[in-house]
C-alpha positions as CSV (number, residue, x, y, z in Angstrom):
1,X,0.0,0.0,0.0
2,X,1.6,3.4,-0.5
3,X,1.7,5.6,1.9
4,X,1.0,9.7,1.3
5,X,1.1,12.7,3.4
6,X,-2.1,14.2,1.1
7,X,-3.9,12.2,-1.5
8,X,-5.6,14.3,-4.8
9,X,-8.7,13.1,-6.3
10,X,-9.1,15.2,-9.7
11,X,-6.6,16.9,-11.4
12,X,-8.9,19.9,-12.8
13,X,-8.0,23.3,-11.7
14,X,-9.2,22.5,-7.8
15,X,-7.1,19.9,-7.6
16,X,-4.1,21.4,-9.1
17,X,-4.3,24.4,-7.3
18,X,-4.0,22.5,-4.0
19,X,-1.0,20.2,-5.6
20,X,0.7,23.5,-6.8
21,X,0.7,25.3,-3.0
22,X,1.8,22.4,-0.7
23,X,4.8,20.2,-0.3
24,X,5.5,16.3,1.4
25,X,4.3,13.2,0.3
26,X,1.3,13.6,-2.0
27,X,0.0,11.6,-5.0
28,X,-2.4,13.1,-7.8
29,X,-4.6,11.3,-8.9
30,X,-7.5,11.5,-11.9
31,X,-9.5,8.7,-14.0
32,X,-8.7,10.4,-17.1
33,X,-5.3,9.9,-19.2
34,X,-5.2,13.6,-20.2
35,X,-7.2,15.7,-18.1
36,X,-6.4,19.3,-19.3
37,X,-7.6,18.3,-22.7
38,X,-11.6,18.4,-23.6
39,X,-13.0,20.5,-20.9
40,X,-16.2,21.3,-21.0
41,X,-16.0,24.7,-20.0
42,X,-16.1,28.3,-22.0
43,X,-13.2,29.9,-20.4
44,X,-14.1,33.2,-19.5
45,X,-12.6,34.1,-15.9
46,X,-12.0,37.6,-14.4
47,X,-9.4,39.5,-15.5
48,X,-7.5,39.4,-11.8
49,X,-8.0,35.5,-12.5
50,X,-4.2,33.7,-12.4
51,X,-4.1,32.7,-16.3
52,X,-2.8,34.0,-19.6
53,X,-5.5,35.7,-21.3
54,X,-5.9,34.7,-25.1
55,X,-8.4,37.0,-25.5
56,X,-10.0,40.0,-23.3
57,X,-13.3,40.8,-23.2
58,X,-15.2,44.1,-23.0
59,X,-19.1,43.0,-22.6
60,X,-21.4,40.6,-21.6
61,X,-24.4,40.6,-24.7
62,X,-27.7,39.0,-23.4
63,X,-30.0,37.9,-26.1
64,X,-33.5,36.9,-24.9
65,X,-37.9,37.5,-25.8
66,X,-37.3,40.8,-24.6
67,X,-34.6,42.4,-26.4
68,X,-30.7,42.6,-25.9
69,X,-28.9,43.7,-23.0
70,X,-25.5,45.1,-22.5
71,X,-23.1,44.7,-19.5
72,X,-19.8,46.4,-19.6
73,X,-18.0,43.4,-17.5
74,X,-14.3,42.9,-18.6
75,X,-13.0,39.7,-18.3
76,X,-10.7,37.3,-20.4
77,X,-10.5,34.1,-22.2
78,X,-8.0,31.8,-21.1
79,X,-6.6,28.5,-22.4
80,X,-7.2,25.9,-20.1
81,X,-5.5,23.1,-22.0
82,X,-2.1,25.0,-21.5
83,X,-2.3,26.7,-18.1
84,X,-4.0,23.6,-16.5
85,X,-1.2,21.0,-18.4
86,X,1.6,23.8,-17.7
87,X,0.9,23.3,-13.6
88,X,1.2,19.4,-14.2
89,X,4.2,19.6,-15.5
90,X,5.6,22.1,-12.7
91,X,4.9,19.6,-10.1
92,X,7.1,17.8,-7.9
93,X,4.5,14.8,-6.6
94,X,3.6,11.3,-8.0
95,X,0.9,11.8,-10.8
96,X,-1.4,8.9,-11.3
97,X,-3.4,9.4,-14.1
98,X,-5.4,7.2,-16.1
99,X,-6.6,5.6,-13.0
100,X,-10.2,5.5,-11.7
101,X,-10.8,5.6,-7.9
102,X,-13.5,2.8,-6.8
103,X,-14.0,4.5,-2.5
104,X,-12.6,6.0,-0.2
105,X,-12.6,5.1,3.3
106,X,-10.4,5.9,6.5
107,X,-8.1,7.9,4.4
108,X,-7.4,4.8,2.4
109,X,-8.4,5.2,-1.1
110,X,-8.9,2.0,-3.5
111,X,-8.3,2.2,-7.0
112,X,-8.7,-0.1,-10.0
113,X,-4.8,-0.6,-10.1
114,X,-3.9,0.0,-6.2
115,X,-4.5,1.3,-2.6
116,X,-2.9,3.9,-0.7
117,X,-3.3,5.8,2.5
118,X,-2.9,9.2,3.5
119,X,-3.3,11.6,6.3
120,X,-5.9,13.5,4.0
121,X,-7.8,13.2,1.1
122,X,-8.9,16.0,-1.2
123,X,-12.2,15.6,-3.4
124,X,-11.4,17.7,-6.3
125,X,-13.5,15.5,-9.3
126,X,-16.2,17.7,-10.4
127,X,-19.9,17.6,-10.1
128,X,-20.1,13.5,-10.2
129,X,-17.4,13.3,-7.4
130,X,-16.7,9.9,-6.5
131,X,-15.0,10.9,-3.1
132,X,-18.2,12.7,-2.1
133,X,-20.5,10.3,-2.9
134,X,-17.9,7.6,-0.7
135,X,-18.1,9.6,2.1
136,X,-21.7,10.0,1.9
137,X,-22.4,13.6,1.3
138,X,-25.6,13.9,-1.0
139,X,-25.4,14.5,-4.6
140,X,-26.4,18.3,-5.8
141,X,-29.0,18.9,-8.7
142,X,-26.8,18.6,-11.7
143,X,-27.5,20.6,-15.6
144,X,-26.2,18.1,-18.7
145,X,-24.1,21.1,-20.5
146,X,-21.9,20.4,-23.6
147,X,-19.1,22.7,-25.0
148,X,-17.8,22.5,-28.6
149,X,-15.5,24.7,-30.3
150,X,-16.0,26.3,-34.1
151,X,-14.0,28.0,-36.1
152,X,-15.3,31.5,-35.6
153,X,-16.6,33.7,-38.7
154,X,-16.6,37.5,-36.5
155,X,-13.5,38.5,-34.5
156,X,-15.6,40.6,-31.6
157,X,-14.9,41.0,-27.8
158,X,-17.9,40.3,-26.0
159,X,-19.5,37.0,-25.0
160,X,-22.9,36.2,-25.9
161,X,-25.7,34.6,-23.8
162,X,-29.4,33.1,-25.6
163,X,-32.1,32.5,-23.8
164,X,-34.7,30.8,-26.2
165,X,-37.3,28.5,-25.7
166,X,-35.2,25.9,-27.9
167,X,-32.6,26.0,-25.1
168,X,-35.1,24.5,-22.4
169,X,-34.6,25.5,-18.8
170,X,-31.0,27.0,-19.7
171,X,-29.0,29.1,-21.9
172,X,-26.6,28.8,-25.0
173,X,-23.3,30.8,-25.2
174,X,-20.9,31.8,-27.8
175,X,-17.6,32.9,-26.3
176,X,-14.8,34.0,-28.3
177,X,-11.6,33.0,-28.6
178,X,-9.3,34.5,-31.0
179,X,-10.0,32.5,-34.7
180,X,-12.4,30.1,-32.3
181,X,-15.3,30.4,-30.1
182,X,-16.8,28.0,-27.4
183,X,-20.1,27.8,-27.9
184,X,-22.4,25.4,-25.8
185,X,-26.3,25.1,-24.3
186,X,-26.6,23.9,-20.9
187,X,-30.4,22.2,-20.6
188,X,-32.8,20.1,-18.9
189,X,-33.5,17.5,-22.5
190,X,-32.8,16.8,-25.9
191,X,-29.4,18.3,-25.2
192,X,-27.9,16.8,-28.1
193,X,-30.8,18.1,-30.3
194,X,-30.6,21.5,-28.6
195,X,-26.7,21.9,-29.4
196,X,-27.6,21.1,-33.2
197,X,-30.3,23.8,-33.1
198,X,-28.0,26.4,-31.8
199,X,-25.2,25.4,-33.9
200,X,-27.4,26.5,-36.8
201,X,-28.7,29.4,-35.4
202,X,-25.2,30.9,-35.7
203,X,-24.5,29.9,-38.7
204,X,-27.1,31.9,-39.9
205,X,-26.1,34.7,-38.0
206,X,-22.5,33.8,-39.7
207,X,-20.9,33.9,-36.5
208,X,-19.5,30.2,-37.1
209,X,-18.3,27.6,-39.4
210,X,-20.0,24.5,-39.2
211,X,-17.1,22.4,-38.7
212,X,-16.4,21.3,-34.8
213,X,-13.1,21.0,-33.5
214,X,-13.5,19.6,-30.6
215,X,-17.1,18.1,-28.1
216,X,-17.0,18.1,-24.5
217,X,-19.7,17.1,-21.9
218,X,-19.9,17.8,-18.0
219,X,-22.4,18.5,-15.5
220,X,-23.2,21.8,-13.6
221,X,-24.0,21.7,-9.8
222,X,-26.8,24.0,-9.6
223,X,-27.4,23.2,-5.3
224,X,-25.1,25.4,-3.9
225,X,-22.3,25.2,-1.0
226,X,-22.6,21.6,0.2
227,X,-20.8,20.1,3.5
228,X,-17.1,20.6,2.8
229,X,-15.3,18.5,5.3
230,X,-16.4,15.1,6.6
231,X,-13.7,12.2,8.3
232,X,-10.5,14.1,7.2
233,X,-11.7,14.4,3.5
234,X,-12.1,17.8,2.1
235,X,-14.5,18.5,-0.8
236,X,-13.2,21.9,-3.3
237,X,-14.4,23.2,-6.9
238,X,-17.4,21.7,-7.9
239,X,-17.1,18.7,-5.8
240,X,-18.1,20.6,-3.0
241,X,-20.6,22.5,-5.0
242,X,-18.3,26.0,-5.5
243,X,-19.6,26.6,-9.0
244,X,-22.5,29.3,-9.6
245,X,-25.8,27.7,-10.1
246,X,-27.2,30.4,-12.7
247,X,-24.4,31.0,-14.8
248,X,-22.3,27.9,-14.5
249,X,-18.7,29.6,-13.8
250,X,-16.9,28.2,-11.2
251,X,-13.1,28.7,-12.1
252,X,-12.3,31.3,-10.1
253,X,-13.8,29.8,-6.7
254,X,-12.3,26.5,-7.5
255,X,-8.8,28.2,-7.2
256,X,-9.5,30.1,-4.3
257,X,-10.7,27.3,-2.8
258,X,-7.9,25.7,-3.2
259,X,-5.5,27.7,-1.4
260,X,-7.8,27.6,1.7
261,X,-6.9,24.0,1.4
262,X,-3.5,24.2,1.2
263,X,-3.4,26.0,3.9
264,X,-5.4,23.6,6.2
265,X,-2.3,21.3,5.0
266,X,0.2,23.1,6.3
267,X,-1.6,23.9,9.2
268,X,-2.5,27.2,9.0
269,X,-5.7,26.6,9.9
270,X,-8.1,24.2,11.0
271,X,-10.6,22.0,8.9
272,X,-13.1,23.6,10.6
273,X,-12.0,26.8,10.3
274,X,-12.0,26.1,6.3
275,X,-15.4,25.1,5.6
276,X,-16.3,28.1,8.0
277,X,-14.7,30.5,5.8
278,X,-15.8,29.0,2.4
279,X,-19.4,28.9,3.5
280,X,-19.4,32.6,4.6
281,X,-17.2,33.3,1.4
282,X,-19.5,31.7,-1.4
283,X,-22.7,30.0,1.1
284,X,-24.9,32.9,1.0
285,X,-24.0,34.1,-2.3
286,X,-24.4,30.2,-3.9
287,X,-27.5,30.3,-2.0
288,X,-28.9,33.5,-3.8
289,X,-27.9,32.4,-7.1
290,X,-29.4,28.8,-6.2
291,X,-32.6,30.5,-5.8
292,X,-32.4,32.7,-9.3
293,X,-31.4,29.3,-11.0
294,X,-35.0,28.5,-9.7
295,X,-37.0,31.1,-10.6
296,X,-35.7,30.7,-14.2
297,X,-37.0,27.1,-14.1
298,X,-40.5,27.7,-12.6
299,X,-41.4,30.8,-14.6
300,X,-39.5,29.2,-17.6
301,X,-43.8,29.4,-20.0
302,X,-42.9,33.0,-19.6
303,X,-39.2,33.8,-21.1
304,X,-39.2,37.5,-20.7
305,X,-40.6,37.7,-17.3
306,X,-38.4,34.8,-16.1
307,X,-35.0,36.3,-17.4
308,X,-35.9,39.4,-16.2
309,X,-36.1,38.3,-12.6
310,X,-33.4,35.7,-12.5
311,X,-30.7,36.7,-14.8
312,X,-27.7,38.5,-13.6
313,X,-27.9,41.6,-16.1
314,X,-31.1,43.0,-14.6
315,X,-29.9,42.4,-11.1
316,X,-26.7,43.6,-8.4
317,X,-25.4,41.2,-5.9
């Protein structure tokens, strides 16, 4: 059995931020070969966010029943692939990757190729974490989202947001990113349908090519904060339910997250302490958005009204 100071479940931008800030004995670990390639994820973080920016961005553009509306938030485009596979190779731990863990229990965590034990254990593997569910912390309301990127037709520098009736009980975005765009629909059905309906909508709005480069698929947590700490296993990212339930983005609490972990490591401060701070961080906040995320749903028959009072360009936090 192999013994570790800190084991690493997930090897996404939680998980590597807590790999990148601590030193001893730890082991990373994630079920995919390659996990900083296909993200599903459209790459827009603030512009104090710790990433190259491949391109900046001067607006957010809301398209929905009842007009367009314009938000002069800056922000940036980054690529994931690179900064998230430029921190793997910076590391100085063992890297499993490739390997799938089975549970967790006891700070011993069973793979299908080994076991090993450690002092703690960090759930970092997205929405369908399989550390969570092992240490029996419910599973949060999840939204099916896909993200594919097109060659892009426009060079502008604003992201776009559609709600339609197409796109049920979610949105569709076109993000650009230099010759590319992300584009993707996040949705309660047919989301497979729904991404070749929006796909076509922009072609005939010749913002796109039709010819995809690249498909990726993951979930969104829409529930909110959940327990964070639970038999010296610590949940961060969307694991522990950091990302925004109404618009999806969870990049940049994932990393802060993760330095409030690293610092429970080292022993800074206390477990405790941690999931105290994160929930009066993000809880409330999470909570609010939870709540918007609802009222989209339940007024959904009435698209103006029900973007109006949920969406974040017609309200302040």
């Amino acid at each position: 059995m192999g013994l570790y100071d800190v084991i690493i479940v997930g090897a996404g931008p939680a998980g590597l931020g807590v790999a990148s800030q601590i030193e001893g004995k730890v082991l990373l670990i994630d079920k995919r070969k390659t996990p900083y390639k296909k993200i599903a994820c459209a790459e827009w973080v603030p512009l104090s966010f710790p990433a190259k920016g491949v391109q900046y961005i001067e607006r957010v553009v809301t398209v929905y029943p009842g007009g367009t509306v314009y938000n002069h938030w800056k922000g940036k485009i980054i690529d994931r692939e690179k900064w998230q596979e430029s921190i793997v190779m910076s590391l100085h731990c063992d890297i499993h990757f490739g390997e799938k863990v089975e549970w967790v229990e006891r700070g011993i965590v069973k793979t299908d190729k080994g076991r090993y034990k450690a002092d703690w254990v960090i759930g970092a593997d997205g929405a369908v974490s399989q550390v969570r569910r092992a240490i029996g912390i419910k599973k949060p309301s999840l939204l099916p989202a896909v993200n594919v990127r097109v060659k892009a037709k426009k060079y502008i520098k604003e992201t776009h947001i559609y709600f339609m009736h197409e796109i049920e009980k979610g949105y569709g975005w076109y993000f650009p990113k230099g010759e590319y765009a992300n584009i993707g629909v996040g949705c309660n059905r047919n989301l497979k349908k729904t991404l070749y309906f929006f796909i076509q909508f922009l072609f005939s709005k010749n913002f796109i090519d039709k010819n995809i480069s690249s498909v990726s698929f993951g979930y969104i947590p829409l529930s909110g904060l959940l327990k964070l700490v639970k038999n010296r296993v610590i949940l961060v990212g969307d694991a522990g339910g950091f990302t925004d339930p109404l618009t999806g983005a969870g990049l940049f609490q994932a990393w802060d997250a993760a330095r409030e972990v690293a610092r429970v490591i080292k022993g800074e401060i206390s477990p405790k302490e941690y999931e105290n701070l994160m929930h009066k961080t993000y809880g409330k906040f999470l909570k609010r958005r939870y709540e918007k995320r609802k009222i989209l749903e339940e007024k959904w028959r009435n698209l103006k009204e029900a973007v109006e009072k949920s969406w974040i360009s017609f309200f302040q936090e």
